[in-house]
VOBA-1610 file (N, C-alpha, C; in pm, whole numbers, padded with zeros to 5 digits, always signed):
BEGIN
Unk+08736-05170-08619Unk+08690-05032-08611Unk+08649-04997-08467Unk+08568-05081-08394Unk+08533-05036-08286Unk+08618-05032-08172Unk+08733-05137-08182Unk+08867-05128-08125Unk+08968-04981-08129Unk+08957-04992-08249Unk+09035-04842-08269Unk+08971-04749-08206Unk+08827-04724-08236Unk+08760-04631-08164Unk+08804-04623-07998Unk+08738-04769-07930Unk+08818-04709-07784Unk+08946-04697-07778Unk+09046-04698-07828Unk+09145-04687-07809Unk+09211-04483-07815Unk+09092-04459-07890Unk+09100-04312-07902Unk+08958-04257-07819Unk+08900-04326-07719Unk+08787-04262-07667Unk+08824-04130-07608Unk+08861-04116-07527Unk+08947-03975-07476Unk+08947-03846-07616Unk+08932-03858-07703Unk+08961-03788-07810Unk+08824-03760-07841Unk+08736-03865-07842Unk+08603-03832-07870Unk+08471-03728-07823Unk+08415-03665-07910Unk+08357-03549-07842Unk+08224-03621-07750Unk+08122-03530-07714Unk+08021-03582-07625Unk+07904-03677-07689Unk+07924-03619-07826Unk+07787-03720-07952Unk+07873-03851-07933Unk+07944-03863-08002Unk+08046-03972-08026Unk+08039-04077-07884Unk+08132-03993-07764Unk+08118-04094-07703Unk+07977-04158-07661Unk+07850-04065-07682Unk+07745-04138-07675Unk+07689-04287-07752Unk+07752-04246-07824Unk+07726-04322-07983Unk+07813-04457-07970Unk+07948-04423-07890Unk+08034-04528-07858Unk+07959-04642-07748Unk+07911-04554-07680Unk+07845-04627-07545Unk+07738-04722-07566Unk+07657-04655-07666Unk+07556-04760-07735Unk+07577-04860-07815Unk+07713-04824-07860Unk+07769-04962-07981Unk+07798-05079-07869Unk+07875-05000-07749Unk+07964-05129-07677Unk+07847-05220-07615Unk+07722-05147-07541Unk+07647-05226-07474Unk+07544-05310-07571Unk+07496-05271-07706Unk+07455-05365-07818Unk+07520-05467-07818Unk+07626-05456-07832Unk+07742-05531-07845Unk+07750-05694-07715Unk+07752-05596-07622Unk+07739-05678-07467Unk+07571-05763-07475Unk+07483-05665-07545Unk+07360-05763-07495Unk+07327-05879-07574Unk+07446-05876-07741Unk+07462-05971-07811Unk+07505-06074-07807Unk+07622-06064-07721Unk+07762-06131-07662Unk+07648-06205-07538Unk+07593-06164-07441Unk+07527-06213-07358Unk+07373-06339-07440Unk+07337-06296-07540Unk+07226-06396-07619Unk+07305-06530-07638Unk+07440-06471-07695Unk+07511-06610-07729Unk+07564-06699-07622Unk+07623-06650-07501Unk+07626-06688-07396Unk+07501-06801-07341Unk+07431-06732-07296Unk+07249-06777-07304Unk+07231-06913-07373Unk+07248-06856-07532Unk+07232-07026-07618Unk+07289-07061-07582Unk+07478-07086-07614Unk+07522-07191-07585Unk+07510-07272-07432Unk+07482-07197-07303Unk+07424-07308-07197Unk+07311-07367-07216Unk+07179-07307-07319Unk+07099-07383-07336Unk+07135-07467-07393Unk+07197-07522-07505Unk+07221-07570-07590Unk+07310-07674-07495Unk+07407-07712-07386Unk+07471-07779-07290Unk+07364-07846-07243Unk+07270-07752-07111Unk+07152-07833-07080Unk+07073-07901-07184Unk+06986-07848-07261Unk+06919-07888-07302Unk+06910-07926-07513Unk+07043-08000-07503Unk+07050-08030-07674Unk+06929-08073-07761Unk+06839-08134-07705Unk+06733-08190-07809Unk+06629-08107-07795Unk+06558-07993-07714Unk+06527-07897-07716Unk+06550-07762-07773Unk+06667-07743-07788Unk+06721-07646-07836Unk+06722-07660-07982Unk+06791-07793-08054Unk+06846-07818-08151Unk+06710-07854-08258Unk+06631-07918-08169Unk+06529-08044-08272Unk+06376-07993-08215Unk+06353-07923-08116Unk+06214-07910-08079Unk+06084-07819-08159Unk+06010-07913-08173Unk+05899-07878-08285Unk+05742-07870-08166Unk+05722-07733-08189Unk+05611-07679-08068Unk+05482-07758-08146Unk+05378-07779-08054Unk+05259-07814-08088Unk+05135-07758-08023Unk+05021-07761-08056Unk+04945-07692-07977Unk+04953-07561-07929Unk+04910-07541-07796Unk+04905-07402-07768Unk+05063-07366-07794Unk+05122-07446-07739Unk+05297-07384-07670Unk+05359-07351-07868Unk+05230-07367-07995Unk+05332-07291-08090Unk+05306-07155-08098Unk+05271-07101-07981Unk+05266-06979-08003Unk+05311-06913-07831Unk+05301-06999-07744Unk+05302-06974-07588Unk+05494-07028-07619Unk+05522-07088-07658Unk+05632-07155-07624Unk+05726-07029-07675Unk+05779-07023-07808Unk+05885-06920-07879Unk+05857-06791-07796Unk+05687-06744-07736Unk+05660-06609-07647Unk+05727-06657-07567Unk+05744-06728-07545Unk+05792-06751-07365Unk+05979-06764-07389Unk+06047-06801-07476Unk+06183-06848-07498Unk+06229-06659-07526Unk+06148-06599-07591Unk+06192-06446-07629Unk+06194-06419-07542Unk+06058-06414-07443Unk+06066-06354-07288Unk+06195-06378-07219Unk+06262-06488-07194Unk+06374-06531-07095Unk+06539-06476-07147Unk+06514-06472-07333Unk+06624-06476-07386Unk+06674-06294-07339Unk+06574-06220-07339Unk+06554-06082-07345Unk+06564-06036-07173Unk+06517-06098-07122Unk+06527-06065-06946Unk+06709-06083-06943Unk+06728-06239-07004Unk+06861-06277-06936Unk+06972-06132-07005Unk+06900-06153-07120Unk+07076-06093-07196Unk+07077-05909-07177Unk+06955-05856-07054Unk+06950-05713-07035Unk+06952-05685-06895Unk+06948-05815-06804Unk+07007-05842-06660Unk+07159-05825-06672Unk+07170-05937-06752Unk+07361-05954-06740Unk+07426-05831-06803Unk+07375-05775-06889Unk+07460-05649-06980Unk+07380-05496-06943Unk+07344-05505-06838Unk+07299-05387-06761Unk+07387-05293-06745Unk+07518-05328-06657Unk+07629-05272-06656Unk+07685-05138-06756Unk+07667-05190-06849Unk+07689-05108-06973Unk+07564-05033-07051Unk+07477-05061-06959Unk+07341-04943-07027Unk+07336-04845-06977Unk+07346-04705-07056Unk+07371-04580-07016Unk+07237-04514-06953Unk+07173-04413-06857Unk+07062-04417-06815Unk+06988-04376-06918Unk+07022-04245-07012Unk+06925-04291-07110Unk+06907-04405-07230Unk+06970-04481-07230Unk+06928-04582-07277Unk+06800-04669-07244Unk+06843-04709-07060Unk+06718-04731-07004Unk+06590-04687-06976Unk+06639-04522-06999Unk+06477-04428-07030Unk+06426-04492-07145Unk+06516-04483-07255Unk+06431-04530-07390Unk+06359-04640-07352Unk+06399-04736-07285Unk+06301-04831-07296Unk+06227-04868-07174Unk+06259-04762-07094Unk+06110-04772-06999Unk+05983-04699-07097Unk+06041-04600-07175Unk+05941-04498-07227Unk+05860-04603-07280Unk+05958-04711-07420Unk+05899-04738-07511Unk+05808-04858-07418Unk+05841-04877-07331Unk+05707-05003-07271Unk+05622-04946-07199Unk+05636-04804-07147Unk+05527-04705-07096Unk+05381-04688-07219Unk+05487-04664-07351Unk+05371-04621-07475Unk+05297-04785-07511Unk+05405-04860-07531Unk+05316-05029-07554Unk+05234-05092-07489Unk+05238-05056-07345Unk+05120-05091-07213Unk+05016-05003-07297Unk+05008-04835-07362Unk+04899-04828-07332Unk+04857-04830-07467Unk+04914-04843-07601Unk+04837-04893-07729Unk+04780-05051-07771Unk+04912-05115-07710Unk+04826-05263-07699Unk+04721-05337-07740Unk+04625-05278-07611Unk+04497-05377-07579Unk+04416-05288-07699Unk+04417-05151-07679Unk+04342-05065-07751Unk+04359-05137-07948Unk+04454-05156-07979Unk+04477-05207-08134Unk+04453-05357-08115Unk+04444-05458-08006Unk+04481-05620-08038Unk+04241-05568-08062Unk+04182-05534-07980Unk+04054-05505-07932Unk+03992-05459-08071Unk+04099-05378-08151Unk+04047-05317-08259Unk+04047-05430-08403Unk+04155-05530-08354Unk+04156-05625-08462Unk+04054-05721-08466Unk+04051-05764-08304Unk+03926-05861-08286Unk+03819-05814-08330Unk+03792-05678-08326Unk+03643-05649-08375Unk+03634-05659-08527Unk+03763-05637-08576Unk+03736-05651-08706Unk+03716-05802-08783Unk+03800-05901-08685Unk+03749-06034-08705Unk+03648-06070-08694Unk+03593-05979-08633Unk+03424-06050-08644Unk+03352-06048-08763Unk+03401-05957-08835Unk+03330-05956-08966Unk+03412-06009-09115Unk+03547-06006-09063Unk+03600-06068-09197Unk+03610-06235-09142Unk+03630-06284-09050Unk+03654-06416-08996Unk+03797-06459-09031Unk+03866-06406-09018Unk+04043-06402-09092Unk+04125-06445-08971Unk+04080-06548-08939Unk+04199-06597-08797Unk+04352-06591-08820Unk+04354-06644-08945Unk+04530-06648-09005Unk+04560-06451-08950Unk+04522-06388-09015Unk+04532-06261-09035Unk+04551-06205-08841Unk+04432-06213-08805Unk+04420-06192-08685Unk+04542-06281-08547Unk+04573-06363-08587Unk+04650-06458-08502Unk+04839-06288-08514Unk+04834-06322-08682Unk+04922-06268-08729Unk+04966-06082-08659Unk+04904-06010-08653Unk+04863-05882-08614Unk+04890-05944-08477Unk+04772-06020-08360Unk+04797-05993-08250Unk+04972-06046-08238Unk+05061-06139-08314Unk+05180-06166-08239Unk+05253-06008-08262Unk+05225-05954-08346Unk+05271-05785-08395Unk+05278-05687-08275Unk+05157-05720-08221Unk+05102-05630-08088Unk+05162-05676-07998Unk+05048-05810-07951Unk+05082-05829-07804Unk+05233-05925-07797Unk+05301-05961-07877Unk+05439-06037-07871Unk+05534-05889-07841Unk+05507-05774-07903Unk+05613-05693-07861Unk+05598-05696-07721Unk+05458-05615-07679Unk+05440-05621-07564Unk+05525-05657-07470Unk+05490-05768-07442Unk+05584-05905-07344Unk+05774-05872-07391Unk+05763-05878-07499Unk+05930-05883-07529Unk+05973-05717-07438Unk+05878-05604-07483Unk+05911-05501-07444Unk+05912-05515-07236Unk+05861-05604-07225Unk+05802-05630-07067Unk+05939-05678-07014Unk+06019-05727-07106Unk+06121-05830-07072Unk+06254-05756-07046Unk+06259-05700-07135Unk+06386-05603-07208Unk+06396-05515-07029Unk+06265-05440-07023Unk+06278-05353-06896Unk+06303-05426-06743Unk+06229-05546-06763Unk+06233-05613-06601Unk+06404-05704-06634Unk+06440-05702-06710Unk+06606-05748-06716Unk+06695-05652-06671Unk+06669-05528-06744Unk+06730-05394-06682Unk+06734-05374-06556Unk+06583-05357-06484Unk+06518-05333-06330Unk+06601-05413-06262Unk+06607-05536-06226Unk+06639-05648-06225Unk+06835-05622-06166Unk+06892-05639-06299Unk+07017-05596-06247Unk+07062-05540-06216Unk+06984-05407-06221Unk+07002-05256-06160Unk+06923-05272-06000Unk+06898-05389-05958Unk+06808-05389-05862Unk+06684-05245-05845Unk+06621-05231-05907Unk+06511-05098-05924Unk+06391-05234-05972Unk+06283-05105-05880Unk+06140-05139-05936Unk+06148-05050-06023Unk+06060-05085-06083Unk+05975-04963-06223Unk+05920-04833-06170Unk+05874-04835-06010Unk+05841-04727-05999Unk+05923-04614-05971Unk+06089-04683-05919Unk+06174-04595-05874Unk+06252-04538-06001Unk+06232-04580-06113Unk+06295-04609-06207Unk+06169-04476-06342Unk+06056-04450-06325Unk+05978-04367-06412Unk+05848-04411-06324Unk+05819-04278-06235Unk+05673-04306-06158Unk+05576-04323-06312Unk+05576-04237-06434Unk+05445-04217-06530Unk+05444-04380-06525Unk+05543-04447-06614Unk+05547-04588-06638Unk+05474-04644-06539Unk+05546-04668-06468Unk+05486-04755-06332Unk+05351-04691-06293Unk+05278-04573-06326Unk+05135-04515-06334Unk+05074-04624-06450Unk+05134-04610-06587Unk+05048-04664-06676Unk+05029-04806-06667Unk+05119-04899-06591Unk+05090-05027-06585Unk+05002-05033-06491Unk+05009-04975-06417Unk+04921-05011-06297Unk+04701-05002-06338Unk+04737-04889-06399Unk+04620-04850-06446Unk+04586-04966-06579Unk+04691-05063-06652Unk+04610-05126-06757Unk+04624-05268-06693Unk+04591-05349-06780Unk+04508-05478-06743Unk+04648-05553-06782Unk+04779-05495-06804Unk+04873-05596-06812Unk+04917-05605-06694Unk+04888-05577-06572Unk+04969-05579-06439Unk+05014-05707-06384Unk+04911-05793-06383Unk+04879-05903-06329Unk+05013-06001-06371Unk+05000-06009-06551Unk+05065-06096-06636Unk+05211-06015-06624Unk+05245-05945-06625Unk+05383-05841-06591Unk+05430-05895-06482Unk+05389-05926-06357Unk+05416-05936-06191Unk+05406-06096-06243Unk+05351-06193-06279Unk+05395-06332-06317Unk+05520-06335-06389Unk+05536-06285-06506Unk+05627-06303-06553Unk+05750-06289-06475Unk+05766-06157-06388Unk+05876-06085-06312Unk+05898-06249-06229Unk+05813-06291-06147Unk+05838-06405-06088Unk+05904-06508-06184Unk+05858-06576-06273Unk+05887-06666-06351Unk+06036-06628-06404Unk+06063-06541-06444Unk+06189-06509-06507Unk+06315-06511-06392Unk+06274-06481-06250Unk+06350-06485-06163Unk+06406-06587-06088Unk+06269-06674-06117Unk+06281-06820-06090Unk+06421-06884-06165Unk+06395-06893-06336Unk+06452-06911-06418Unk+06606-06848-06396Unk+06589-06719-06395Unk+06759-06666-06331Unk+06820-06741-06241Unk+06732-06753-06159Unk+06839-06815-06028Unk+06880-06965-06054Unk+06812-07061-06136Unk+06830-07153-06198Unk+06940-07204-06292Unk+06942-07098-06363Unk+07035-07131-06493Unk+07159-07124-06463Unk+07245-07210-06498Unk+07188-07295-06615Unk+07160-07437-06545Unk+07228-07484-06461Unk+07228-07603-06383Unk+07116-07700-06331Unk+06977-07577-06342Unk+06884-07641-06318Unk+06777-07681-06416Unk+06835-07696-06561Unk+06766-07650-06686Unk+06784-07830-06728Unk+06680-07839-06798Unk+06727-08016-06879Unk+06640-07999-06942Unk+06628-08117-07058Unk+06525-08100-07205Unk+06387-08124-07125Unk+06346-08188-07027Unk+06170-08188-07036Unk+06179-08045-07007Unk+06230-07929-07051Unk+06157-07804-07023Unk+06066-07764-06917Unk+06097-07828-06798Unk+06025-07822-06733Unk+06051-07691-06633Unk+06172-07575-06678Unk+06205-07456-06642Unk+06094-07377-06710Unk+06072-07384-06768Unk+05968-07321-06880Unk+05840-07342-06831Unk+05766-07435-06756Unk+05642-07453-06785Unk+05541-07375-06735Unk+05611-07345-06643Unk+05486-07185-06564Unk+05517-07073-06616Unk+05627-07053-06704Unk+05606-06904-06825Unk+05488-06960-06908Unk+05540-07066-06975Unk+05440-07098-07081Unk+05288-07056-07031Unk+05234-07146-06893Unk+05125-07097-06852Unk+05071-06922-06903Unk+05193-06861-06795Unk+05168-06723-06797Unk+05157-06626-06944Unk+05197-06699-07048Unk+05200-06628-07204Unk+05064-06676-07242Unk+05012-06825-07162Unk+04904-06869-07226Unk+04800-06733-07191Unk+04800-06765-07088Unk+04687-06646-07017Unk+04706-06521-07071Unk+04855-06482-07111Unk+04819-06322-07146Unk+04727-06331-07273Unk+04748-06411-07401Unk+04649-06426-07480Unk+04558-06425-07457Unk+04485-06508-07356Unk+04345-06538-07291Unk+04299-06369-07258Unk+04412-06290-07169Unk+04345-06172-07137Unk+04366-06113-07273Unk+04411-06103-07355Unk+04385-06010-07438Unk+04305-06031-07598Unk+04242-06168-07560Unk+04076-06202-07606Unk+04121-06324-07702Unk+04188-06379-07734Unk+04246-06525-07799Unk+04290-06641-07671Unk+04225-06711-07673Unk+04230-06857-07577Unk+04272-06955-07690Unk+04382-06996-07594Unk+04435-07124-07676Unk+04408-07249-07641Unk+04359-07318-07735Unk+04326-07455-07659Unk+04379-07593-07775Unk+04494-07661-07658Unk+04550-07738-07734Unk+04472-07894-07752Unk+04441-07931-07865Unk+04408-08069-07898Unk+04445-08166-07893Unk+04408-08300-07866Unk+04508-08460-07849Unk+04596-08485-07979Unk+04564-08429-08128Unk+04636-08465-08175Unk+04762-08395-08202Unk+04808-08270-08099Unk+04893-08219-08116Unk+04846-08058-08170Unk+04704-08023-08273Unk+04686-07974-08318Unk+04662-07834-08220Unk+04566-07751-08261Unk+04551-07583-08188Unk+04405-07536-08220Unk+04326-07528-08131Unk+04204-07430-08159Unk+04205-07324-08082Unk+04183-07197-08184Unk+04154-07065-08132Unk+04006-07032-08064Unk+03989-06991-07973Unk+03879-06916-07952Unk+03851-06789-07940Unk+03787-06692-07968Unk+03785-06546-07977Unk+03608-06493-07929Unk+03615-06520-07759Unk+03493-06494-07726Unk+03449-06354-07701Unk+03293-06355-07680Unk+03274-06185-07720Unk+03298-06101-07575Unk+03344-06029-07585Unk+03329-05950-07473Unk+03299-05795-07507Unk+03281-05716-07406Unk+03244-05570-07398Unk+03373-05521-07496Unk+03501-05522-07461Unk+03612-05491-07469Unk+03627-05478-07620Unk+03613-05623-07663Unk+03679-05663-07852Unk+03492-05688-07939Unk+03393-05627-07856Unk+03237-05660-07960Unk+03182-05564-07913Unk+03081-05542-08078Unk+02932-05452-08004Unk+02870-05496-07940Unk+02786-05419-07932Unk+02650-05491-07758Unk+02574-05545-07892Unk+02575-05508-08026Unk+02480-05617-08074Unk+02559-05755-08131Unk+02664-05743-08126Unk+02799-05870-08169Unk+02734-05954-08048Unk+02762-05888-07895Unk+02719-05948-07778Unk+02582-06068-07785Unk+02465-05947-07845Unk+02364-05995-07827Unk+02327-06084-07891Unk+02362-06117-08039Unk+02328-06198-08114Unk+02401-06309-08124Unk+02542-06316-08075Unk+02615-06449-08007Unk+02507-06512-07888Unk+02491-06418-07767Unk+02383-06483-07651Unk+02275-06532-07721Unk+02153-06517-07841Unk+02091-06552-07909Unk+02096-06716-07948Unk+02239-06679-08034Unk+02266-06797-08103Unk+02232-06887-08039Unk+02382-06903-07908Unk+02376-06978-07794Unk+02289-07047-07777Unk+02182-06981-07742Unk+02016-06986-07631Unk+01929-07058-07760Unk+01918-06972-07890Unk+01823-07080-07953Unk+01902-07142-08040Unk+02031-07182-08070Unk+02077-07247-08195Unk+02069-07183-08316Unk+02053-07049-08316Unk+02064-06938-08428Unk+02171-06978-08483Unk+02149-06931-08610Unk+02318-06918-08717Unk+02329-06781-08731
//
């Protein structure tokens, strides 16, 4: 079907060929994922095939493999993204910078009173995992289009600047570039292409109020400390309490 279609593009009105344009480059950024695996899968077979995350990296690690899979396969299939296409998704990471922190802030507070870590873990990968993926999708675009974000939608490039993802955004941009210029040749199973994303996913959690802290036996403890941001000033106060006299 989609063969036939170009084969009659010329015939097609202005909806259509829009509609065409978006099938082919879906298409391309699919064709490019598989690409992607199978060199991972060359470099790194027992990683790819058999690797079972532990500790922090089961939640820093798969953030961090979406991050790279999503940069690579919207760098290479840029070509074929129409400009509004790339509006759409500067927009949609313009609106995710700024609901984010505001909903991950709104969950933590609510953990304070139900104590639902499962729940809460669950929600923030909802939030802040798009986030990052949405972070990825655009700096893959930027990237092969050689554009900053600001030349590309000043509002966008306003709203990051103004929220607290800047920092972890401008790591990542590094890390992923690193990784580009790398692949595939410089990739092997200790994952050791990976290990300063991983860092950088660790920390975005950290900033956005979940610290991961991995255990000797492989295992994972959450921490969810109080701050202004995700507690009341009396959540505040009666944690400092505890602290100080051993309150329950």
């Amino acid at each position: 079907m989609f063969a036939i279609l170009g084969q009659d593009y010329e015939t097609l009105d202005d909806e259509q060929k829009a509609w065409f344009g978006r099938i082919l480059h879906m298409l391309h950024h699919e064709l490019c994922h598989v690409h992607d695996d199978n060199k991972k899968i060359d470099a790194m077979p027992a990683s790819m095939l058999g690797k079972v995350w532990s500790g922090a990296e089961m939640f820093t690690g798969p953030l961090a493999e979406t991050a790279w899979s999503e940069y690579f396969a919207n760098r290479v299939s840029c070509i074929t993204a129409s400009d509004e296409v790339i509006d759409e998704m500067i927009d949609m990471l313009k609106e995710t910078i700024q609901r984010t922190k505001p909903a991950v802030n709104g969950h933590v507070l609510a953990y304070r009173t139900n104590a639902d870590l499962e729940a809460l873990m669950a929600l923030f990968q909802r939030h802040g995992d798009f986030l990052v993926k949405a972070a990825a999708y655009v700096l893959g675009y930027l990237d092969g289009l050689e554009k900053t974000l600001e030349q590309a939608s000043e509002e966008a490039h306003q709203a990051l600047v103004e929220s607290d993802f800047l920092a972890i955004w401008e790591r990542m941009h590094q890390e992923l570039r690193v990784m580009f210029d790398k692949h595939p040749n410089g990739w092997d199973d200790s994952l050791a292409i990976y290990a300063n994303l991983f860092v950088v996913m660790r920390d975005f959690y950290d900033d956005m109020g979940l610290v991961l802290r991995g255990e000797p036996d492989g295992g994972l403890y959450v921490e969810v400390p109080f701050r202004p941001s995700n507690s009341t000033p009396a959540m505040i106060l009666q944690n400092a309490a505890r602290q100080l006299f051993g309150m329950t």
